[in-house]
C-alpha positions, 0 to 999 in steps of 0.5 A, a space after each residue: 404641276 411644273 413643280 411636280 414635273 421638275 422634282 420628278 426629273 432630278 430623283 429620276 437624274 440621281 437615279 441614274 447617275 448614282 446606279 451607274 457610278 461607283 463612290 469612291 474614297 476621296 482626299 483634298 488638299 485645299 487653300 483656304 481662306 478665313 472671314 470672320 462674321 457678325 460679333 467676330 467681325 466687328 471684334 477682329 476684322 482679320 482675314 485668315 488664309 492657310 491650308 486644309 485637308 480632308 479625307 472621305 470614305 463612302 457609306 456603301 459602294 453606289 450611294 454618293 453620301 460620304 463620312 469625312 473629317 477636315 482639318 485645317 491651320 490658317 493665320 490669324 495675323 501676325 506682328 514683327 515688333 522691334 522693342 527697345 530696352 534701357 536695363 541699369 547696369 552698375 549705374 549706366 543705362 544700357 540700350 538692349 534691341 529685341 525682335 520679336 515675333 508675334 502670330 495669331 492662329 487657328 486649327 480647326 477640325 470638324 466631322 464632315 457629312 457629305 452629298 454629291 451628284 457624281 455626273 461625269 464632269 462637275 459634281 456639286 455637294 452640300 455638307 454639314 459639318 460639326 467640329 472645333 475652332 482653337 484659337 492661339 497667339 505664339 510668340 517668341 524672340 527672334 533676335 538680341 542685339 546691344 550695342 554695349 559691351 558691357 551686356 553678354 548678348 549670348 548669354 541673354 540669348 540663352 536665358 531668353 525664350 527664343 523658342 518662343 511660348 502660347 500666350 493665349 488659346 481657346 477653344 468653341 464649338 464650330 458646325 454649319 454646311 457647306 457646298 460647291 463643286 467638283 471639277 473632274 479630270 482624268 476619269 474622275 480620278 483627280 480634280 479641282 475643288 471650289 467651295 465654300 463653308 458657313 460656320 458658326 462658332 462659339 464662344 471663344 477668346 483670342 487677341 487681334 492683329 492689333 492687340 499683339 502689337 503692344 506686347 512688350 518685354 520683360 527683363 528677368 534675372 536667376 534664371 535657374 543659373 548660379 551666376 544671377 543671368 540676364 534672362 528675358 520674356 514676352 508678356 501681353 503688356 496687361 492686354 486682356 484678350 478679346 471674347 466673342 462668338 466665332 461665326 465665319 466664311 470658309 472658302 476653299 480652292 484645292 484638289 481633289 484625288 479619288 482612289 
């Protein structure tokens, strides 16, 4: 009975609040923070944190049940590595100092069906998402140095992949649901948002934190020159990325803007 009772006071509630707002179109901007689960924990242990946003349109003037895509980029990891290199050259060993730059990423993107109470102050929903996770490891060198001057340094620096090149991506199915609140100020025309998104994912490949550290450099010579240039690339070293499921915690903490 108080079952029965307590049910019947919330359709009544939703009632009244939807029939006396109107839903309107809304964006977010959030920061937010990635935490791996299960199989995907135990092979990366690595938090990711970056930005996303989304945008949400409703599915008729007073019915507070949105359509909306989310899209987000966050950090995976990433490395600055300083690596030297003896190359022979007319007999004698010359030292070679590299810096390089090694980052683990993700974007993802997801179609987003979402429900909220629009009470006047905070307004929680729930969520279902479906989308992608594309995984990636970039990596460049940032800086040539030799202390010899038998070794043209700028002309290493020109051969080289400076500009930096994807070593490794890949990408899975991502779905799951999600929910939080809606704190509105200013009429509800803008907000803070706090959430939070179980996802599960696919199966996917991607190096760690620890993984790119070993990364090493290749010395490379005829690089498209006529005068046989010193050149030089970074390679995974023979490490072969990693293969799991890619389920995860997404938490959000943003703003919200309504028009």
């Amino acid at each position: 009975m108080k079952k029965s009772i307590l049910t019947l006071c919330f359709i009544g509630l939703f009632a009244f609040v939807t029939s006396s707002s109107q839903a309107q179109i809304h964006f977010g901007l959030n920061l937010s923070g990635g935490f791996p689960l299960n199989e995907f924990q135990e092979q990366n242990p690595n938090s990711g944190f970056g930005v996303n946003l989304n945008a949400f349109f409703p599915f008729a003037p007073k019915v507070p049940v949105y359509i909306g895509f989310d899209f987000g980029f966050q950090g995976m990891g990433t490395r600055n590595v300083q690596k030297n290199i003896n190359v022979n050259i007319l007999t004698t060993s010359i030292p070679i100092n590299f810096d390089i730059a090694t980052s683990n990423n993700m974007v993802n993107g997801h179609v987003v069906l979402k429900a909220k109470l629009p009470l006047p102050l905070v307004q929680p929903y729930a969520e279902g998402l479906i989308g992608f996770k594309h995984f990636y490891t970039r990596t460049s060198i940032r800086d040539i140095t030799s202390t010899s001057s038998i070794i043209n340094v700028e002309e290493l620096r020109r051969n080289s992949e400076l500009a930096g090149e994807t070593l490794q991506q890949s990408t899975a199915l991502s779905y799951g649901f999600g929910g939080g609140f809606q704190i509105m100020f200013g009429g509800g025309q803008f907000g803070l948002n706090l959430g939070a998104r179980y996802l599960l994912g696919g199966q996917a490949s991607y190096y760690t934190r620890e993984d790119i550290r070993d990364f090493d450099v290749t010395i490379t010579t005829n690089n498209g020159t006529s005068n046989n240039e010193l050149g030089s690339t970074v390679g995974g070293n023979n490490i072969q990325p990693r293969t799991s499921r890619t389920d995860m915690i997404m938490a959000h903490l943003g703003i919200v803007i309504s028009l």
